[in-house]
N, C-alpha and C positions, 0 to 999 in steps of 0.2 A: 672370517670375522673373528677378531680378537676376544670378544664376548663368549664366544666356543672353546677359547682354550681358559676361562675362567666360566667353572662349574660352580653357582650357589643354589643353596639349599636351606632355608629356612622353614624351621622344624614348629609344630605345634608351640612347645613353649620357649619361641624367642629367639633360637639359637641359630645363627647364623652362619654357615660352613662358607668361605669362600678355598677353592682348592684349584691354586694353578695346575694346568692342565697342559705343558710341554714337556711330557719325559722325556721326549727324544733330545731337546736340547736342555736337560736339568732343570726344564723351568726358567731358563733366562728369560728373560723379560721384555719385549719391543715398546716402544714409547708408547704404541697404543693400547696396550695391555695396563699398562701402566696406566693413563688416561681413565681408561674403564674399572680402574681399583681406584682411582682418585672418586669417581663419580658416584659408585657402591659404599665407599666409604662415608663419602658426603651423604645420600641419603640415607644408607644407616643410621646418622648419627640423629635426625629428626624425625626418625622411622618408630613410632610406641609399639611397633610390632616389635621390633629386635630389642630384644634384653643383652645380648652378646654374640661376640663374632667370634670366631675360630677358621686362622688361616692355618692352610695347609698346603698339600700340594700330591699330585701322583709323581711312581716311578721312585727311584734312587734319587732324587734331587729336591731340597726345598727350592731351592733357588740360585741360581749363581752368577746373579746378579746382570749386567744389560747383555742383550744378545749381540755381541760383536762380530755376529754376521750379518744384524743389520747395519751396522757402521760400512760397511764396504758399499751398501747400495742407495743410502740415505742421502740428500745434500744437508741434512741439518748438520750445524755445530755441536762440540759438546757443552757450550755456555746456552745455547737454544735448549740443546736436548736434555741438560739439566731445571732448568729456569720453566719448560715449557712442560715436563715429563716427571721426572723422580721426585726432584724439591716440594712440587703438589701432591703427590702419593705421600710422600713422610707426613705433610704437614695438615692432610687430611685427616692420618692416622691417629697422629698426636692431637689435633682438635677434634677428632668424634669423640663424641658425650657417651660412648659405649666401651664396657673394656672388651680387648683385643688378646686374643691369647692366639698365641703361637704355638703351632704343634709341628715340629722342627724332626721330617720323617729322613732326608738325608744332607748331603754337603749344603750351605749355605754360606758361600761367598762373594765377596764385594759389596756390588748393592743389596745383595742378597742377605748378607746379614745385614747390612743396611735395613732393610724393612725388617728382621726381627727383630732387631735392637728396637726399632719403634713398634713395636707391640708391646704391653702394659704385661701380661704374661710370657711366659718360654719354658714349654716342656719340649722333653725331645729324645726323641729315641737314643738307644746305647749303640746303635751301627753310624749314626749321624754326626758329622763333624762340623767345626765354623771354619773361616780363615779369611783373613782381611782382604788379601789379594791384589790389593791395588797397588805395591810397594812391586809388587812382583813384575809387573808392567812398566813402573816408573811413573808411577800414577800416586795423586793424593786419595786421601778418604772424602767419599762424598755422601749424595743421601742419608745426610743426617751421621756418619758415624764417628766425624769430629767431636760431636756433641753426646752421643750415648754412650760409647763406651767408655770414657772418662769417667762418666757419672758412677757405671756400675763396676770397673777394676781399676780406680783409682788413674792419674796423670802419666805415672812412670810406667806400669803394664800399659796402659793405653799405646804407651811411643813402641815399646818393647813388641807389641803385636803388632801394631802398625806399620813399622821400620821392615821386622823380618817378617811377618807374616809366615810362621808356623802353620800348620795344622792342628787344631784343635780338638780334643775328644770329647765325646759326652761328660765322661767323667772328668775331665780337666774344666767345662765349660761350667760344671755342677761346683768346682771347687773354688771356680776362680770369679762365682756369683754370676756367668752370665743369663744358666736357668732356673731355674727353681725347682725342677726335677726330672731326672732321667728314667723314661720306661723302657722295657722289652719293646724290641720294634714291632711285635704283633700286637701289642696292647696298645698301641699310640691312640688308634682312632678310637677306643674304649674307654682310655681315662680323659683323652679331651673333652667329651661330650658329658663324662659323669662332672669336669673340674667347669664346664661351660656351663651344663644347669643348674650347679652352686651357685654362678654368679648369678643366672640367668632369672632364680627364684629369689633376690636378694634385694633390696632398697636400688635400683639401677638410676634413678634421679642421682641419689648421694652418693654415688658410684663414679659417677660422669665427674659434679663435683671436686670429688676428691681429686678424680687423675687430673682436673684440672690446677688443684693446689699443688700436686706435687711436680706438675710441671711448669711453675711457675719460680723463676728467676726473681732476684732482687733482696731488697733490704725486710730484714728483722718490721720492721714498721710497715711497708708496702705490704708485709704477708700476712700480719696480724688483721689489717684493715680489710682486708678480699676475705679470710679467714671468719668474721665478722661478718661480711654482706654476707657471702653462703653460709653461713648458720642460720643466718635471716632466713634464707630461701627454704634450706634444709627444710625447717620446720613447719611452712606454710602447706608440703607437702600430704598425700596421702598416706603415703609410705608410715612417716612421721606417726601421724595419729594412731595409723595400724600398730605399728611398734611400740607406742607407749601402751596403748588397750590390752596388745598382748604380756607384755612385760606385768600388767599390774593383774591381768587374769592369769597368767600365771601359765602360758600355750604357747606355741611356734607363731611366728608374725605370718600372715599373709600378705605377704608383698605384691602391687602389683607393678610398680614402677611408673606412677603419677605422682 
């Protein structure tokens, strides 16, 4: 069962560990595995138990993206296996109302950076690299990495990785904004969990929110007006009222993410 090789764990306060579970094959990914992150995704994101998620993964691999030794035995296509499989995972990820951190323990290529580029966080160990991979095959970029990594290393790196697909270092990935910070590879699982119950203890309504506005495309005028309904929202919250009361007594907010 595909649900065996994804291990979750949801902790007292919120926090959500999904950790693929194929070292043997880096964590590449079967359509049905994929499915069943699209489904965890989905109910996360209407779940008031989860404050936040944090993918991961065992072994030397975060992911490297589709198992291409299910291609040999499969009859789906790759406009099926895209359209019916990854497309849904990305786009689960990017519409759950929870942020998503990535804790990037080793190689994480193709689709595989694919899904950390769609996660809202990216720390990641100092033995762990990225690499686009699909140029290397004669393949395009898919799962979303048309669309993210543009956003965070600008158009011309985007072609520049894209085209050669390099290897990547932690510390090049740190330079070149893909994560926000690089730990020792024994501390991965230590500072995700301390950097997940920041979020986890935090306004997680106006959390949701936000990754909503910042993933939101369009004109100056369309943003201001969405910017406007959720502030509306913002406020009707409990969160809201917590954090003024606190702010004017003068104490830490007690969040509880209503």
């Amino acid at each position: 069962m595909a649900m065996e090789e994804i291990v979750r764990n949801l902790s007292d306060d919120g926090i959500l560990t999904l950790t693929l579970n194929r070292p043997k094959v880096f964590n590449a990914v079967t359509c049905e595995v994929c499915q069943n992150l699209t489904t965890i995704f989905t109910y996360a994101s209407s779940n008031e138990a989860v404050r936040v998620i944090v993918l991961t993964a065992e072994g030397r691999g975060f992911c490297t993206g589709q198992d291409l030794a299910e291609l040999k035995t499969s009859d789906m296509g790759i406009t099926e296996r895209l359209e019916s499989c990854f497309n849904p995972l990305v786009e689960s990820m990017v519409n759950c109302s929870k942020p998503i951190i990535a804790a990037i323990n080793g190689v994480a290529a193709g689709a595989g950076m694919s899904l950390a580029l769609a996660c809202d966080i990216r720390i990641m160990a100092d033995t762990a690299s990225f690499t686009t991979a699909f140029s290397k095959i004669g393949l395009v970029p898919d799962s979303g990495m048309s669309h993210t990594l543009p956003k965070l290393v600008g158009k011309s790196k985007a072609f520049e990785l894209l085209c050669l697909s390099p290897k990547i270092s932690a510390e090049e990935a740190l330079s070149l904004g893909l994560v926000s910070e690089v730990v020792a590879s024994d501390d991965l699982g230590a500072r995700a969990n301390t950097l997940a119950a920041t979020y986890a203890n935090g306004p997680t309504k106006a959390y949701g929110l936000i990754k909503d506005l910042l993933n939101t495309d369009g004109t100056l005028e369309a943003l201001l007006g969405k910017e406007t309904n959720y502030q509306n929202q913002a406020t009707q919250t409990a969160d809201h009222k917590e954090g003024m009361a606190a702010f004017f007594e003068k104490r830490p907010a007690n969040f509880k993410g209503k």
